[in-house]
C-alpha positions as CSV (number, residue, x, y, z in Angstrom):
1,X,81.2,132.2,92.3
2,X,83.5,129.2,91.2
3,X,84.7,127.0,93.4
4,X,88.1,125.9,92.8
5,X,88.9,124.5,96.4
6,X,91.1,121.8,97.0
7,X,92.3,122.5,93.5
8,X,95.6,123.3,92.4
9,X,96.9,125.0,89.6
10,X,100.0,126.1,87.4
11,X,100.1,129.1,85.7
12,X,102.8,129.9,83.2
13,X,103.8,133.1,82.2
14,X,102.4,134.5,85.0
15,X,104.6,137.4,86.2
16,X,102.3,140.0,84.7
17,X,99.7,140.4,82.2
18,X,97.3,138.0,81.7
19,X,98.9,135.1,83.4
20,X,99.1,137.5,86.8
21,X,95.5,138.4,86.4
22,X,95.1,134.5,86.2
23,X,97.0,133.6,89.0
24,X,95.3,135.6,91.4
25,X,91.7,135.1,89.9
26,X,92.5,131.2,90.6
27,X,93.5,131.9,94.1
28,X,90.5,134.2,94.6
29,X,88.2,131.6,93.6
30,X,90.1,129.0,96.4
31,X,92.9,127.4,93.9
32,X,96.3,127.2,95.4
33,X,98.8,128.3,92.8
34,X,102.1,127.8,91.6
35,X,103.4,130.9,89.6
36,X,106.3,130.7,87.4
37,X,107.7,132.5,84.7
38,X,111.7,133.8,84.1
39,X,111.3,137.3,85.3
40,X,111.4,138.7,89.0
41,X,108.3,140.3,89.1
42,X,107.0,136.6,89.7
43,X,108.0,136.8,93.3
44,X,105.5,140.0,93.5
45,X,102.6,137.5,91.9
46,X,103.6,134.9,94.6
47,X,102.9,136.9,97.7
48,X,99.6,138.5,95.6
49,X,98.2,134.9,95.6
50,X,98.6,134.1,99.4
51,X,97.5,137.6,100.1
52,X,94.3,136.2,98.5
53,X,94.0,133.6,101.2
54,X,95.8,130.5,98.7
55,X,99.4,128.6,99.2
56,X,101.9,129.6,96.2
57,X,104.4,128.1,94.8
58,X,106.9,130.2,93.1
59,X,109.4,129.2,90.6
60,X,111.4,130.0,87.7
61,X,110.4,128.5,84.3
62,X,111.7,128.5,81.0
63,X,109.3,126.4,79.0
64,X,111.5,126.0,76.3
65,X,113.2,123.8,78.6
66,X,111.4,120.3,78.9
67,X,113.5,118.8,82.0
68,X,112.8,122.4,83.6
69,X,109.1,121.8,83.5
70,X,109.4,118.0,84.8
71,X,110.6,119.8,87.7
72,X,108.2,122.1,88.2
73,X,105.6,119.3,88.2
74,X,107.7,116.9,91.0
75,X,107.9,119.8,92.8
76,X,103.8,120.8,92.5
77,X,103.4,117.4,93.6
78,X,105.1,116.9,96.8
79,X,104.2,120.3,97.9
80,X,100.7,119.7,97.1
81,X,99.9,116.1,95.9
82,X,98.0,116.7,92.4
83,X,97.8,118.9,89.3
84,X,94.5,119.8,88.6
85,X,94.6,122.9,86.1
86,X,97.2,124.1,83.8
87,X,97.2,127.3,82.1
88,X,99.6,127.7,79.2
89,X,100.2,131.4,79.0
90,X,104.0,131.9,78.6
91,X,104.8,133.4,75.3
92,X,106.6,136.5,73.6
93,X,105.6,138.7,71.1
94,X,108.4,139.9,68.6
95,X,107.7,141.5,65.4
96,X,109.7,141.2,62.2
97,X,108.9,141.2,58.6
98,X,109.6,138.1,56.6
99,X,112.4,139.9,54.6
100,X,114.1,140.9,58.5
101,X,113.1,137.8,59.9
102,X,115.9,135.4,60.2
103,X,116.0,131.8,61.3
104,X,116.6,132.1,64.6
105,X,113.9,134.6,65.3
106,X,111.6,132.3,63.8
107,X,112.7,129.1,66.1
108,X,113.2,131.1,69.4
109,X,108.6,132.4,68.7
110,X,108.0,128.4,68.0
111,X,109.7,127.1,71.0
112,X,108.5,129.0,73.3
113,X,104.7,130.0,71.9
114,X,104.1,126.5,70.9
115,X,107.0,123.8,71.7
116,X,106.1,125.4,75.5
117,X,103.0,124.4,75.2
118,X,103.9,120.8,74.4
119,X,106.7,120.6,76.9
120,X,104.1,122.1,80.3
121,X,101.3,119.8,79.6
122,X,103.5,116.6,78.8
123,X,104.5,117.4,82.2
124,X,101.4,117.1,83.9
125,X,99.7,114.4,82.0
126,X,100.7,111.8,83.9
127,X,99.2,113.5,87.1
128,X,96.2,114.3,85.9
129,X,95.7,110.7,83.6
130,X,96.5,109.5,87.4
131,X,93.5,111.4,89.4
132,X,91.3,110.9,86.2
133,X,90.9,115.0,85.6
134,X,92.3,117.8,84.3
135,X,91.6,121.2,82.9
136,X,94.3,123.3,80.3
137,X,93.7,126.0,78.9
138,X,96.4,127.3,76.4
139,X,96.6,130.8,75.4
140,X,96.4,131.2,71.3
141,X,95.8,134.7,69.5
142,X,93.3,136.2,67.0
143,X,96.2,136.8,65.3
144,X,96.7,132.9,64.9
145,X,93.9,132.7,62.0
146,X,93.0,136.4,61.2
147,X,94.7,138.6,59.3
148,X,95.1,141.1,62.0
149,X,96.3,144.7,62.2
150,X,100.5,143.6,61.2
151,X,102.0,142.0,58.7
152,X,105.0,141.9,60.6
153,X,103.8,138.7,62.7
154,X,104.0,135.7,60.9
155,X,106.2,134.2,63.4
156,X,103.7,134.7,65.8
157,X,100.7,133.8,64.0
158,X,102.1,130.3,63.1
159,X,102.7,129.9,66.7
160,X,99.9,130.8,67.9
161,X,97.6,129.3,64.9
162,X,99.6,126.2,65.7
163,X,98.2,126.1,69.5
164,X,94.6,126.3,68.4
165,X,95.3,122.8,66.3
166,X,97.4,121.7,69.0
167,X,94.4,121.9,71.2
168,X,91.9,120.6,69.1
169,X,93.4,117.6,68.7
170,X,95.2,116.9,71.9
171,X,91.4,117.3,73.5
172,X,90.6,114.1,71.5
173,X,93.3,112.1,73.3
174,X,92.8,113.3,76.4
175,X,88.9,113.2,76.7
176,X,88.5,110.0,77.7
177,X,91.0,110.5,80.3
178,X,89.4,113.1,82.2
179,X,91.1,115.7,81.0
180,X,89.7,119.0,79.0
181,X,92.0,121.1,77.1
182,X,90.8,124.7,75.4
183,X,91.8,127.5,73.7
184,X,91.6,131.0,74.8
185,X,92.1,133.3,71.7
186,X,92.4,137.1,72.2
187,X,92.6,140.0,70.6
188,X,94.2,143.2,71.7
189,X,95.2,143.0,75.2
190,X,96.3,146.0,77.6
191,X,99.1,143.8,78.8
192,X,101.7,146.3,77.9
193,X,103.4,144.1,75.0
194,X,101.9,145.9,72.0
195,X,103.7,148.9,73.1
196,X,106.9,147.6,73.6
197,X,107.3,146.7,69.9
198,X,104.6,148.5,68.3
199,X,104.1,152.3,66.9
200,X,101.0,154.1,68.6
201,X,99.4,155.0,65.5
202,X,99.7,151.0,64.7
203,X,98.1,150.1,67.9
204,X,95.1,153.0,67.4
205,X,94.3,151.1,64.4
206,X,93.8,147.7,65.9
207,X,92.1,149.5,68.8
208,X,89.9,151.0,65.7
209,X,89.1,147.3,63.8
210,X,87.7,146.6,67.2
211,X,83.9,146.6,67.5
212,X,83.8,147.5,70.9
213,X,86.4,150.1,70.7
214,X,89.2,149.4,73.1
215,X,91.8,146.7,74.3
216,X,90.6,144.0,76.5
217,X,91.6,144.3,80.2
218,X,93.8,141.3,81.3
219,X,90.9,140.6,84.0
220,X,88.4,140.1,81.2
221,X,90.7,137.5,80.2
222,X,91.5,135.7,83.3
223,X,88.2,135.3,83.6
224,X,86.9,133.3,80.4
225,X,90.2,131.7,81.2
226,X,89.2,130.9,84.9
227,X,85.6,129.3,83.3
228,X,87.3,127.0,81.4
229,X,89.3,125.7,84.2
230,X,86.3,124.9,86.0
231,X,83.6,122.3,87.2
232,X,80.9,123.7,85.2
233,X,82.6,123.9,82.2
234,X,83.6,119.7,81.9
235,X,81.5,119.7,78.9
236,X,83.8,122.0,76.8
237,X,86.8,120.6,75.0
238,X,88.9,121.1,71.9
239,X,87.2,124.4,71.9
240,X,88.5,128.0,71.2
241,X,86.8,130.7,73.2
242,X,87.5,133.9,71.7
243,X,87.7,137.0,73.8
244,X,88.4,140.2,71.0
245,X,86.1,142.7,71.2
246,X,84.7,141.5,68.2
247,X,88.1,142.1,66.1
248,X,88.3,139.1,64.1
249,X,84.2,139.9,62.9
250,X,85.7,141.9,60.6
């Protein structure tokens, strides 16, 4: 078991899907929590982490919006007096050919999938430089740097290739700090997403350029993401731990 106690974390994103899974998975390992994301079902998440036995936070976060997160932070830190994990899941997944694609669909992918990023852990750096550790994990995509099952994502995959370099190098910065940041890069996720903007048959054929055969369950990936927020993983940084089934091995 990990032992997170006495440690607190921020979860973005976290009102279903893989940031939910995260949330409580933190709490369940001793974390307190603070959930946000902009939809209502983040409530739901709150009560699920302090039926878990951890204190929650709950607020409402646009990570687009970089004052917004400042808040967030103040707020973590006179409730609970330090930041010790950050997990950047918040995203959206829209797809759009290049030739439907226009300018603003483009810009509205960036900032959140990867100017959110920036904005959440500028926010708790100077907590974290302060105690002299930190662990963030940012959530990036196979479809980042494979040519995946869509060619209707290239949005997305700049965003999300984008967080992997994000990470690397940020981890070179903050290293001697105290602070580790990773990638988590999945593949097909049973978050519910896909279908909202995908056809089935598209979806059967990711599911089929998958060694193992299926979608991942948001569980499998709270808990690689979980690991990386951890004590025994201090030793990992700039790394990208990908969770796909095997999908981007072929």
């Amino acid at each position: 078991m990990i032992d997170l106690n006495d440690r607190v974390a921020i979860v973005t994103g976290a009102g279903r899907g893989i940031g939910k899974e995260t949330a409580t998975l933190l709490a369940e390992q001793g974390a307190d929590v603070v959930v946000t994301d902009v939809i209502p079902e983040i409530e739901d998440v709150g009560e699920a982490v302090e039926e878990r036995g951890a204190n929650a936070l709950v607020h409402e976060l646009d990570v687009t919006d970089y004052e917004r997160a400042q808040d967030v932070v103040e707020d973590t830190l006179e409730e609970f007096g330090r930041i010790d994990i950050l997990v950047n899941n918040a995203g959206i997944f829209p797809t759009a050919t290049l030739e439907e694609m226009s300018p603003e669909d483009w810009q509205q992918v960036i900032d959140i999938n990867l100017t959110g990023v920036f904005n959440c852990t500028k926010a708790v750096l100077p907590a974290m430089e302060d105690q002299g550790y930190g662990r963030i994990v940012n959530i990036s995509s196979a479809s980042g740097g494979h040519v995946g099952w869509s060619g209707d994502l290239s949005h997305y995959a700049a965003s999300k290739g984008g967080v992997v370099g994000f990470t690397r190098s940020a981890a070179i910065d903050l290293g001697p700090k105290g602070i580790t940041m990773n990638a988590i890069v999945p593949g097909m996720v049973d978050t519910g997403a896909a279908e909202e903007v995908s056809e089935e048959e598209e979806i059967e054929a990711a599911v089929a350029m998958t060694p193992v055969g299926r979608q991942g369950d948001p569980e499998e990936l709270a808990s690689s993401i979980v690991y990386l927020a951890s004590e025994p993983a201090a030793f990992i940084t700039g790394a990208s731990l990908v969770v796909d089934g095997g999908l981007t091995l072929v």
